[in-house]
Backbone bond lengths (Angstrom), bond angles and torsions (degrees), N, CA, C in turn:
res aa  C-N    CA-C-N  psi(-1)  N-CA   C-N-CA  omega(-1)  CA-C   N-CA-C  phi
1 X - - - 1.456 - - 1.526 109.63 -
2 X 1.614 102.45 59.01 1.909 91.01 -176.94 1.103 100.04 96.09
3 X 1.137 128.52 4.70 1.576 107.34 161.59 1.687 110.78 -97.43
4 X 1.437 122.50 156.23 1.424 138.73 -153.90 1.729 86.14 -94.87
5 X 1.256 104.49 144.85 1.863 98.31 173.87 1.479 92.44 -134.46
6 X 1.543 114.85 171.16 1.537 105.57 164.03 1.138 129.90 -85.08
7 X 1.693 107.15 -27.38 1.103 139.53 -137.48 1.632 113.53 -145.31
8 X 0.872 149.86 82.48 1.880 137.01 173.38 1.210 110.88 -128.20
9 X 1.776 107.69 138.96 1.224 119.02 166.65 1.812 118.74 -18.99
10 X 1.252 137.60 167.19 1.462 158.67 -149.13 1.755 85.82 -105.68
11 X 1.341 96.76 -53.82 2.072 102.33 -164.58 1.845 91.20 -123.39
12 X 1.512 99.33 107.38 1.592 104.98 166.70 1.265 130.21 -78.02
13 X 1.369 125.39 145.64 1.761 125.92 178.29 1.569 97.24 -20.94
14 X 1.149 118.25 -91.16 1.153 121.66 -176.04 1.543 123.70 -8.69
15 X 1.653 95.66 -54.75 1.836 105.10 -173.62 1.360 107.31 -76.46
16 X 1.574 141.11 -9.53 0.766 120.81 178.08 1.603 114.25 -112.68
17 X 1.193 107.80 2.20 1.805 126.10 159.19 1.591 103.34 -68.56
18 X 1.170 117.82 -26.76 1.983 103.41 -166.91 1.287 114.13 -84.79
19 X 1.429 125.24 -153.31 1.353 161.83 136.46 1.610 127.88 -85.14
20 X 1.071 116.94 166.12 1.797 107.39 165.53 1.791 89.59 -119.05
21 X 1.566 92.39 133.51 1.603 111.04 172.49 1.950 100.17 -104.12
22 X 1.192 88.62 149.34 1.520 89.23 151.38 1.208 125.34 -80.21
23 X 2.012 107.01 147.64 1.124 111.05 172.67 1.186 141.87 -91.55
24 X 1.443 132.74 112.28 1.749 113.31 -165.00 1.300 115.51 -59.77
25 X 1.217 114.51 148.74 1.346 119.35 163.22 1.752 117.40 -112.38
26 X 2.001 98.08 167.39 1.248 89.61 -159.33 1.674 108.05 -83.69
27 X 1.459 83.17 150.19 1.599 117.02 171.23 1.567 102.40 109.68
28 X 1.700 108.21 12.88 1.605 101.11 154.81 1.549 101.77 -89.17
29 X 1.641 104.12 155.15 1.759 104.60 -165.14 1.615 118.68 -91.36
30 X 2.036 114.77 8.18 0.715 88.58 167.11 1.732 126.31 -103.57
31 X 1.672 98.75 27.67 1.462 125.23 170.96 1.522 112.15 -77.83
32 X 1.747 116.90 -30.14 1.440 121.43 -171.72 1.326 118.41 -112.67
33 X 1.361 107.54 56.65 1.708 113.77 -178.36 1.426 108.12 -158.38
34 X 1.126 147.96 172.19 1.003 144.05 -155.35 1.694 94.43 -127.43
35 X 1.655 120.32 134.49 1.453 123.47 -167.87 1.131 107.58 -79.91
36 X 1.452 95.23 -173.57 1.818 102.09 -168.43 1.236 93.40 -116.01
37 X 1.496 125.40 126.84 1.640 123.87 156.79 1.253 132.00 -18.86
38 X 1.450 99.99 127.39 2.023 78.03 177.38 1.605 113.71 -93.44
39 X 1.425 110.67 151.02 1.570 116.03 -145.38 1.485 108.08 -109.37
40 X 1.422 102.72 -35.80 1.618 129.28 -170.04 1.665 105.57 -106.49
41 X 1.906 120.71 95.04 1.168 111.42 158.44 1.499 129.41 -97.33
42 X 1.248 101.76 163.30 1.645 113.22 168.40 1.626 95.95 74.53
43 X 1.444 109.63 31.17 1.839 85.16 150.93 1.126 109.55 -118.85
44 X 1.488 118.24 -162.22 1.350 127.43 -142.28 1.746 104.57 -95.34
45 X 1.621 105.61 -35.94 0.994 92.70 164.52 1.628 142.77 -81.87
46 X 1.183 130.61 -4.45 1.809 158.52 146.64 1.432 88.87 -55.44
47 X 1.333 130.66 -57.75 2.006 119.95 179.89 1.383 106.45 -48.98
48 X 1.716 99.32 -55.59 1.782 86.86 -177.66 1.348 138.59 -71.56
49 X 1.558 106.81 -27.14 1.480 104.36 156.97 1.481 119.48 -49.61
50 X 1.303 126.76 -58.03 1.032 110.72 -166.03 2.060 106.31 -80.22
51 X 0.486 144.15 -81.73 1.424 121.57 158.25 1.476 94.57 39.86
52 X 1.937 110.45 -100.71 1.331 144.02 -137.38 1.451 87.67 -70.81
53 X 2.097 119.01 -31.97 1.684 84.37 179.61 1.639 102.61 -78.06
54 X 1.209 123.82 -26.91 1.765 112.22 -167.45 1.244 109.33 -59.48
55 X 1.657 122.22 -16.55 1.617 118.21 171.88 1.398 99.61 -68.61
56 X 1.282 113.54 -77.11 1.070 129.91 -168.59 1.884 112.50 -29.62
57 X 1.140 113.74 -52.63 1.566 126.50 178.80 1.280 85.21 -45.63
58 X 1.382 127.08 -78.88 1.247 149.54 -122.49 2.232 91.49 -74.07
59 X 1.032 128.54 -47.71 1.508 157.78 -176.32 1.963 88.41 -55.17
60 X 1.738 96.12 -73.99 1.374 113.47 -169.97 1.800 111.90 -56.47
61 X 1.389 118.51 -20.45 1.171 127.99 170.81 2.157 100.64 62.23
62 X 1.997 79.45 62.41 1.565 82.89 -179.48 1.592 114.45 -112.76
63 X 1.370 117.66 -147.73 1.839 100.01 174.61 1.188 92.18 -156.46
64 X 2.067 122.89 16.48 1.041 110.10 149.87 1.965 95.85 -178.58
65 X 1.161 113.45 145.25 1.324 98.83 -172.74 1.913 109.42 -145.45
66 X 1.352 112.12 146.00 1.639 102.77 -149.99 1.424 88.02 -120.56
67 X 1.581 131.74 153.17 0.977 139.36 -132.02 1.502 92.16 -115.07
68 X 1.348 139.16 37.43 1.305 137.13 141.67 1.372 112.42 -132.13
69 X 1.518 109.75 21.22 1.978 130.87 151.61 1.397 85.63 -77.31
70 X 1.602 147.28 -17.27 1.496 137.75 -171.34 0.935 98.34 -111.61
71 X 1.493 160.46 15.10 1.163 164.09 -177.34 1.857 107.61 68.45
72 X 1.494 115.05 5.29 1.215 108.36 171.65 1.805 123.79 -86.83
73 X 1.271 132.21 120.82 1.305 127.89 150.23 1.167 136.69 -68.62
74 X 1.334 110.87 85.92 1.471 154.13 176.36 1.299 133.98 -127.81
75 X 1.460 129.50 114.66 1.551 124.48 -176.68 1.877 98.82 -67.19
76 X 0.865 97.91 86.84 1.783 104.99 172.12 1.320 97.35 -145.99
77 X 1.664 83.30 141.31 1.981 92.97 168.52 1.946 110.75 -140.10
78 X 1.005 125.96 116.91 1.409 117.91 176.94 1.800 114.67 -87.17
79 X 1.450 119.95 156.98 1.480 116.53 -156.08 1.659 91.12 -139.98
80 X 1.354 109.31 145.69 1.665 120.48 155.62 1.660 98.22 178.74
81 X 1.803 90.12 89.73 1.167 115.78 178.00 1.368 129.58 -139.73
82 X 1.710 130.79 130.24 1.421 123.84 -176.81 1.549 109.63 -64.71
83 X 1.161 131.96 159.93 0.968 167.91 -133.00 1.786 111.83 -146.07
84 X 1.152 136.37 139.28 1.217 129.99 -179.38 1.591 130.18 -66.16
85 X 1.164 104.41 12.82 1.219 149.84 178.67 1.098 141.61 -83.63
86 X 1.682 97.31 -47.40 1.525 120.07 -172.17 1.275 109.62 96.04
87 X 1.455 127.44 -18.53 1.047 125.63 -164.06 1.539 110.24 -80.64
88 X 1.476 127.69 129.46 1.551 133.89 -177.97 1.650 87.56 -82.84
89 X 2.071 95.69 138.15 1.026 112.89 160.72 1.667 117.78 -128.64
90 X 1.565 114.94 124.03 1.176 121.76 -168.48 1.852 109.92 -114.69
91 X 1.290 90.93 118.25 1.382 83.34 155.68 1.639 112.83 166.56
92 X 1.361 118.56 -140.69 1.866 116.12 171.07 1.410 99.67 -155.11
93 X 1.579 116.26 171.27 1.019 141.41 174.32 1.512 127.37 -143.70
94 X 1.436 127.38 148.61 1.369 110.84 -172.31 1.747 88.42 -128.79
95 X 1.032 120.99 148.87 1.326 147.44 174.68 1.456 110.87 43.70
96 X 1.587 118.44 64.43 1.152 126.77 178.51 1.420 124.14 -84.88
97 X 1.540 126.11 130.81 1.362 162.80 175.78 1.532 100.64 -75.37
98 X 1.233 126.74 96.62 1.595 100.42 160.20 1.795 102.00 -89.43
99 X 1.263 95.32 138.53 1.762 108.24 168.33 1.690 118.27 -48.36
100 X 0.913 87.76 140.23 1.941 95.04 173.60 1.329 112.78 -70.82
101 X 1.551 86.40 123.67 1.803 90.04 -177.12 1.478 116.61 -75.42
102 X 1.299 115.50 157.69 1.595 123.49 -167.27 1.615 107.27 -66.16
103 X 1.345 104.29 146.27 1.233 110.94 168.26 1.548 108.70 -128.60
104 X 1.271 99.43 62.00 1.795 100.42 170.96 1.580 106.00 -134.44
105 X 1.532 131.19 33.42 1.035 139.04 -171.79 1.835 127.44 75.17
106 X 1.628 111.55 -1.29 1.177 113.56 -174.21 1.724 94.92 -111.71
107 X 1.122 107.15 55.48 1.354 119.54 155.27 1.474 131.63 -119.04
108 X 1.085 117.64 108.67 1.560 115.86 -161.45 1.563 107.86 -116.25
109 X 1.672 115.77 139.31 0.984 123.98 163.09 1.418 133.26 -111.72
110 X 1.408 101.32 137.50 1.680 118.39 173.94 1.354 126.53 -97.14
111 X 1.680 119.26 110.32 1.096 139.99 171.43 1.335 129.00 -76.46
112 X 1.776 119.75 85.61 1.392 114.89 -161.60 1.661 93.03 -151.06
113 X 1.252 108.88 159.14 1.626 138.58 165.39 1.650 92.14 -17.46
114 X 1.057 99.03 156.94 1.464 113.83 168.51 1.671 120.64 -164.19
115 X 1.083 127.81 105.44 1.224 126.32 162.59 1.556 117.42 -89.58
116 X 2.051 94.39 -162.34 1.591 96.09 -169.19 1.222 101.44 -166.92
117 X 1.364 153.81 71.23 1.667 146.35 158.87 1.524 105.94 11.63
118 X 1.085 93.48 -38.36 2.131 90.45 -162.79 1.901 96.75 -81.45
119 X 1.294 122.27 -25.91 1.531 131.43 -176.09 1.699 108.48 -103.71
120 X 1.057 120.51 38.57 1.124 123.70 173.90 1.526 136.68 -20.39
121 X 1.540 107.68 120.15 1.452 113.64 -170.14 1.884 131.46 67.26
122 X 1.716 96.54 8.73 1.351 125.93 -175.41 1.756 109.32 -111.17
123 X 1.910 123.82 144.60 0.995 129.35 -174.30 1.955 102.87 -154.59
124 X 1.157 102.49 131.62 1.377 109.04 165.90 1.846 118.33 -124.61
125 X 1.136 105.76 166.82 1.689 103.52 -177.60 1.790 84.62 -105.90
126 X 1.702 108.74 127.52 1.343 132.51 -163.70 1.744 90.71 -144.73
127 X 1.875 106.58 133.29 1.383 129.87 176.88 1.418 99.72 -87.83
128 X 1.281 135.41 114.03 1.586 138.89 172.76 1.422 99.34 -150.84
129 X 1.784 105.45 133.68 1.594 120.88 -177.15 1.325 113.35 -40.63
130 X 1.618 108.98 133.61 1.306 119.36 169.86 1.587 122.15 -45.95
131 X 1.838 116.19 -36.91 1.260 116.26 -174.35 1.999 93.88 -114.70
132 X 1.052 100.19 170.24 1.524 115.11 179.18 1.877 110.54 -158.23
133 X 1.561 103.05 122.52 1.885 84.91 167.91 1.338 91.97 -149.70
134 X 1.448 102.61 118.89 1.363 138.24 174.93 1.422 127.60 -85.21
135 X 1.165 127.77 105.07 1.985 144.29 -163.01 1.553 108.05 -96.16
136 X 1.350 111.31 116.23 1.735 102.75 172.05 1.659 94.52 -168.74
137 X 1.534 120.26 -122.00 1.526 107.33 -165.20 1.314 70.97 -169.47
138 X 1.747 105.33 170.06 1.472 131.26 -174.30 2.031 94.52 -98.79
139 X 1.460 90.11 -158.32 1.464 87.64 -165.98 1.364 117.89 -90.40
140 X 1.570 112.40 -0.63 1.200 128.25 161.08 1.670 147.29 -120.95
141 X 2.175 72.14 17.44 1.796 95.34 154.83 1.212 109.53 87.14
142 X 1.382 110.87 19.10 1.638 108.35 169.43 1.153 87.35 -92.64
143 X 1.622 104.85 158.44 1.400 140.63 155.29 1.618 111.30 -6.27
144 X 1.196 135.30 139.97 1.663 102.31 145.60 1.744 86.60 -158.69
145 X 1.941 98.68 138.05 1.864 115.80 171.77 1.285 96.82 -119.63
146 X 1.786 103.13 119.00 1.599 103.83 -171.23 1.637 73.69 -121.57
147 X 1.384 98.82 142.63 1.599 130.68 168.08 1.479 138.03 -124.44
148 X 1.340 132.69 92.97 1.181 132.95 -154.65 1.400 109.69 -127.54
149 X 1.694 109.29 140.71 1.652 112.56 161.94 1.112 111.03 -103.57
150 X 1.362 121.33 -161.23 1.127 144.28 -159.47 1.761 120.55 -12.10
151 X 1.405 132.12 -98.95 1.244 109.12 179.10 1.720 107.08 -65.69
152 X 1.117 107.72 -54.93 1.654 113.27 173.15 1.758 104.92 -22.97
153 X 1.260 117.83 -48.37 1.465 103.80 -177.99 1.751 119.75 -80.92
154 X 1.298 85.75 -5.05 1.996 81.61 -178.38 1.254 78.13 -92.68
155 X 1.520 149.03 -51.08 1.248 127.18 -162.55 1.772 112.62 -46.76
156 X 1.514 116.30 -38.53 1.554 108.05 -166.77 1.280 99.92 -78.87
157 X 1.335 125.45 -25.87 1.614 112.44 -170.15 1.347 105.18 -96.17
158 X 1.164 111.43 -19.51 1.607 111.37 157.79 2.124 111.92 -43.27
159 X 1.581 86.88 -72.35 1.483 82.89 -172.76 1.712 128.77 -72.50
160 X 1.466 95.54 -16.11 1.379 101.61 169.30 1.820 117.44 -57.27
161 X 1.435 92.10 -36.49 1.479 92.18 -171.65 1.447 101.57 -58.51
162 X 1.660 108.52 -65.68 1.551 101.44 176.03 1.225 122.51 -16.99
163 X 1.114 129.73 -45.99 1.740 140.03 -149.54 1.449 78.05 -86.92
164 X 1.510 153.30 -37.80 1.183 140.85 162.00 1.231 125.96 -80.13
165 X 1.398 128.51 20.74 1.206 123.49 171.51 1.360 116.33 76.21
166 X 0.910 108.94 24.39 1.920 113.24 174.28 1.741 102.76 -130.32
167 X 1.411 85.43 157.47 1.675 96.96 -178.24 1.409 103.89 -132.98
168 X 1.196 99.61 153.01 2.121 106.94 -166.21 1.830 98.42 -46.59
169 X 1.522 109.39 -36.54 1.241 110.67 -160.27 1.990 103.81 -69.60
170 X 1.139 95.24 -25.53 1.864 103.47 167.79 1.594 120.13 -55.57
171 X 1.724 112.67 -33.42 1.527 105.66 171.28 1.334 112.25 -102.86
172 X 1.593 121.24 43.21 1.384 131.12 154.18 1.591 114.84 -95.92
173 X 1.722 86.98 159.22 1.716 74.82 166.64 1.334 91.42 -108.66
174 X 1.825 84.25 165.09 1.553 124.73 -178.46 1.853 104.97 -13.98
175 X 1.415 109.37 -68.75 1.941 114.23 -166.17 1.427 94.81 -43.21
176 X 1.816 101.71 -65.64 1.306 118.78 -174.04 1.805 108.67 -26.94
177 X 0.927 111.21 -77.08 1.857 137.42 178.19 1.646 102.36 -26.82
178 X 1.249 99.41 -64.22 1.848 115.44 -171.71 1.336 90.45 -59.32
179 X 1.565 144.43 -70.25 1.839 132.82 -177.87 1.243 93.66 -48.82
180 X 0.837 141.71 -47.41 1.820 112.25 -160.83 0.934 128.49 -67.11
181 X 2.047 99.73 -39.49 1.628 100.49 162.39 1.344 118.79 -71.23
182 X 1.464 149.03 -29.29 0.586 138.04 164.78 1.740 133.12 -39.51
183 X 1.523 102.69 -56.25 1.556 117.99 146.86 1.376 161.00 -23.09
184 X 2.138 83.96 -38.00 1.751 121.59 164.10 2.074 82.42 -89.52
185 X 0.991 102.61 -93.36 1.400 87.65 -161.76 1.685 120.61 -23.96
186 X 1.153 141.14 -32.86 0.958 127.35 168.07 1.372 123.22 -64.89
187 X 0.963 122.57 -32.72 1.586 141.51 -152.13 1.993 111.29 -110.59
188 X 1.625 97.77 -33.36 1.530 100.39 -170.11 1.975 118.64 -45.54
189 X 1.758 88.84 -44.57 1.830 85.39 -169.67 1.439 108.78 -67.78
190 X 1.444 121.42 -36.14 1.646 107.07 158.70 1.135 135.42 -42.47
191 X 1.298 119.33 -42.86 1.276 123.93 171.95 1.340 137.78 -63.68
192 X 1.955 107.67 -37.14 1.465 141.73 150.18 1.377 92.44 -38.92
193 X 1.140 124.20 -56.52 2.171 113.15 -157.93 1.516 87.84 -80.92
194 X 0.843 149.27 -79.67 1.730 168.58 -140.12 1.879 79.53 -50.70
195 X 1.169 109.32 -71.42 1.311 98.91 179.47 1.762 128.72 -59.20
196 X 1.101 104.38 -12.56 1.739 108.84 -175.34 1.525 96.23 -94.40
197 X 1.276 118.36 -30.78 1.690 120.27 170.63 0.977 104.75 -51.41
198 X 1.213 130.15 -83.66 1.327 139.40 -166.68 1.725 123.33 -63.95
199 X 1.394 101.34 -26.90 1.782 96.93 154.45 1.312 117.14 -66.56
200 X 1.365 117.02 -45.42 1.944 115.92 169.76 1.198 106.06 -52.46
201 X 1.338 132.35 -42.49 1.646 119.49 -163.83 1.431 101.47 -60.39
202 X 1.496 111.17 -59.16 1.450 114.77 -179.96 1.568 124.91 -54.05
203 X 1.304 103.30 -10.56 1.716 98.33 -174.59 1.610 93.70 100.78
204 X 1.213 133.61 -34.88 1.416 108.10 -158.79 1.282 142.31 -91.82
């Protein structure tokens, strides 16, 4: 749950506890709204969501995936992403805060590729803070301070945004916006099969 490993299995406990859900894509509306807290921890059904998204990530070949990419409205986000480091970070969060970034000049930005599960087979080069540390609780409401650099930190503000109803492709401009879709449309039904392959292999 947020802890940094060096090393983890290919398919985690988690991924092999779930299901594969479908993923929404954008300009379904429950991608453009901002979620509802989750209220109720430690039951069985909050286990299985997150479960079904770590399959699902894991299927979708993502590095972090937020729980209304499943058509659920829920501030949840699941993670299995390197770090600038190298270091793999595994785990989830429910109703995450990212901290306000500094405004005393020790704020730095990173200009790199960016994709999105929900924009399928599409990538833009997007400026998002080098560091990120994100505050919320696990699925049974403990505490949780997740801290990430380099890709690891576009991953949390990546999915945080989701949890607000925005998609990377929202802090583009307009030209920018129009190639990408263009890009998913070219690219989406490949990606649709690539993913149905690899849910059959697994059974799911």
């Amino acid at each position: 749950m947020g802890v940094p490993v060096a090393s983890h299995p290919v398919l985690t406990e988690e991924d092999l506890r779930g299901s594969f859900r479908r993923v929404t894509v954008v300009g379904e509306e429950v991608l453009h709204r901002p979620c509802a807290p989750v209220a109720e921890f430690g039951t069985e059904q909050l286990r299985r969501l997150v479960h079904d998204m770590f399959l699902t990530n894991h299927i979708a070949e993502g590095a972090g995936l937020a729980a209304n990419q499943v058509g659920v409205d829920l501030r949840l986000f699941v993670y299995d992403c390197l770090d600038d480091e190298g270091v793999r970070h595994v785990g989830h969060i429910c109703n995450p805060v990212l901290d306000p970034e500094p405004d005393d000049g020790r704020r730095r930005l990173i200009e790199e590729d960016e994709g999105c599960l929900s924009v399928p087979g599409a990538r833009h080069c997007l400026a998002r803070a080098a560091r990120a540390v994100v505050r919320g609780s696990d699925a049974d409401g403990r505490p949780l301070v997740v801290e990430g650099t380099g890709y690891f930190a576009r991953c949390l503000q990546h999915e945080t945004d989701h949890l607000n109803g925005m998609l990377y492709v929202d802090r583009l401009s307009s030209r920018q916006r129009r190639a990408v879709m263009r890009q998913m449309e070219e690219r989406r039904e490949a990606v649709f099969a690539r993913r149905e392959e690899r849910a059959t292999a697994l059974g799911g």
